[in-house]
N, C-alpha and C positions, 0 to 999 in steps of 0.2 A: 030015274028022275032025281033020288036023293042025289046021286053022284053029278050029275049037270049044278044042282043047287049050291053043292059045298064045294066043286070049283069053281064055280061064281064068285064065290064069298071066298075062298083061297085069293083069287084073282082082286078082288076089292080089296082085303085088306092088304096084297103086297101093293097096290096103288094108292091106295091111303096112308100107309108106311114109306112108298117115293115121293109122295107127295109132301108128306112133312117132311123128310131129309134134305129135300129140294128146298122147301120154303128155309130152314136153317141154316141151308146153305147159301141162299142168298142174299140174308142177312147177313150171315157172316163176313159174304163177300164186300157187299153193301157197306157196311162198317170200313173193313181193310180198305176198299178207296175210299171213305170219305175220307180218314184217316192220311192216303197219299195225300191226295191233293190239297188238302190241309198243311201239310209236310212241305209243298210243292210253293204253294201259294205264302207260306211264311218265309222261305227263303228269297221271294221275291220281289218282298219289301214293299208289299203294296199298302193303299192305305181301305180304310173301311169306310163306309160307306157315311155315317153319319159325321166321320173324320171330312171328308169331302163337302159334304152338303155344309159344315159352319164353316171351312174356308172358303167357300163358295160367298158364303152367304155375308160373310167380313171382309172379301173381295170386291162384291158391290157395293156393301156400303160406304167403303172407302171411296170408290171411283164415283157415287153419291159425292160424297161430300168435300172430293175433290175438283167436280164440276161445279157444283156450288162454290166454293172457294177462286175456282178460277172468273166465274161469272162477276162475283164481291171486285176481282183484282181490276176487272176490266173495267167495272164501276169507277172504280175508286181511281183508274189511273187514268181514266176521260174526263171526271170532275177536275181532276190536277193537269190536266194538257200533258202527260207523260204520254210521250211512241207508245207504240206496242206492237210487237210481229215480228219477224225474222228480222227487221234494218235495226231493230233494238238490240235485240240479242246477238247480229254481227258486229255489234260495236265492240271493241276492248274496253275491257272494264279497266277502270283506272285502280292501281297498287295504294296501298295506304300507303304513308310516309311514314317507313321503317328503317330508312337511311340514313345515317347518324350525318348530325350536321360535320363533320372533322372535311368532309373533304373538299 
């Protein structure tokens, strides 16, 4: 029975000793990709995440306050009887007078 006991316990601690070399190991490994694709991901020029969210976030409020802006223009050019819409903007705009009077 001693002998059953202390290969029992031979048998535990080589599983106890694979099992930490195991866990080491895969930490190690763990690390060595983060590592790649850290390597991986900086070559490819991406951006991060909070980089995103304020162009995000400066994107709308521009398009804010450029509908704003454009709602003010629409105001301001029906109080003055100016067109507005495409037959406006098909028009040619007229050149300043940059032509020297000589001719």
């Amino acid at each position: 029975m001693a002998t059953n006991n202390r290969l029992f316990e031979d048998f535990a601690r080589v599983a106890q000793g694979a099992a930490g070399a195991l866990a080491s190991l895969r930490d190690e490994l763990e690390a060595q990709i983060k590592d790649q694709v850290d390597r991986v991901l900086s070559r490819m020029n991406l951006v991060r995440r909070e980089e995103f969210d304020a162009v995000q976030a400066m994107a709308s409020k521009a398009r804010r306050e450029q509908e704003a802006l454009t709602t003010r223009l629409v105001a301001i050019e029906a109080k003055l009887g100016i067109a507005t819409g495409k037959a406006a903007s098909a028009r040619p705009r007229r050149r300043a007078a940059t032509r020297s009077k000589s001719r």
